[in-house]
N, C-alpha and C positions, 0 to 999 in steps of 0.2 A: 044249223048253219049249213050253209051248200056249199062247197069246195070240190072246184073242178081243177084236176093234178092233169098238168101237160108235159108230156117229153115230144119226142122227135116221132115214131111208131106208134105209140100207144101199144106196146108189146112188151116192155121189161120193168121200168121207171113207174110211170104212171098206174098201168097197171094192177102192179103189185102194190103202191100208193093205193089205190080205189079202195080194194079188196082188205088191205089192212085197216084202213081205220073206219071201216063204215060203220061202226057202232058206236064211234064219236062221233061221227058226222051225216051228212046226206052228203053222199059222194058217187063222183063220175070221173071220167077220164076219158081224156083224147090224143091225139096225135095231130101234130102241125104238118108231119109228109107222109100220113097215110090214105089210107082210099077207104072210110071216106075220109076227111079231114076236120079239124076242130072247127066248128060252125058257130056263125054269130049266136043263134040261142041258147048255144050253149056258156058261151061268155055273158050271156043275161041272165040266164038262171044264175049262174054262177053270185054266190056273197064273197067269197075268195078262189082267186085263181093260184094254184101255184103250178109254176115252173121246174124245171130239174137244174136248168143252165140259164144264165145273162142271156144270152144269146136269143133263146126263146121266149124273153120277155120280149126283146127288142120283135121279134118278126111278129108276135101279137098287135106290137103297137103297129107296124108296118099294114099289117092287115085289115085290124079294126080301131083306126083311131079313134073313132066314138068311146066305144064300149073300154079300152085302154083308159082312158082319161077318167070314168067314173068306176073302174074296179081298183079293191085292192090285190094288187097282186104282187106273191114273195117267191123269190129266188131259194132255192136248196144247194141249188151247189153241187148238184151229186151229177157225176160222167158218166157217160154212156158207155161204159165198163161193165154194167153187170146183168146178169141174166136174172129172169122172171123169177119171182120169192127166192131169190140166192140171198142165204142166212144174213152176209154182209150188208144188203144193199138193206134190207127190214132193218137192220138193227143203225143201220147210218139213216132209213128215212123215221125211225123213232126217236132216233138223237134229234135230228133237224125240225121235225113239226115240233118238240117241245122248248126246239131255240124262238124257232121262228113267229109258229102260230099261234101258239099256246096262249103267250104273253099277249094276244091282239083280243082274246077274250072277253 
């Protein structure tokens, strides 16, 4: 499965999202306000998108209402609080893909 994890940079959240679970998955990461920025092929590769914040779903759809409407894409919930593999934010995005994603298997 292809899961592309978006936060805000693609510097802390996502990131460290990628790098963690890519031996579960095929995975990539982006950022919505970074340079470059999350690109529509990349939301087409994508079989699940996940997000860090509501927020970032919504400016997906803002952005690519195509590709919005034919992905699945899940909310984590996790704040822009934490720094890159900081212990907390691993063990809260291991909590949250096994709420979230896991079950969509």
């Amino acid at each position: 499965m292809n899961v592309l994890f978006v936060c805000n940079q693609n510097k802390n959240r996502s990131k460290t999202a990628e790098e963690l679970f890519h031996k579960e998955f095929v995975t990539s990461s982006a950022g919505l306000y970074s340079e470059p920025s999350v690109r529509e092929e990349q939301l087409q590769w994508a079989d699940v998108v996940v997000v860090m914040e509501d927020s970032q779903r919504y400016e997906l759809g803002k952005r690519f209402p195509t590709q919005y409407l034919q992905k699945r894409i899940v909310s984590l919930n996790i704040p822009d609080v934490f720094q890159y593999n900081q212990p907390e934010l691993v063990e809260l995005l291991k909590a949250r893909i096994e709420e979230t994603l896991l079950p969509l298997l």
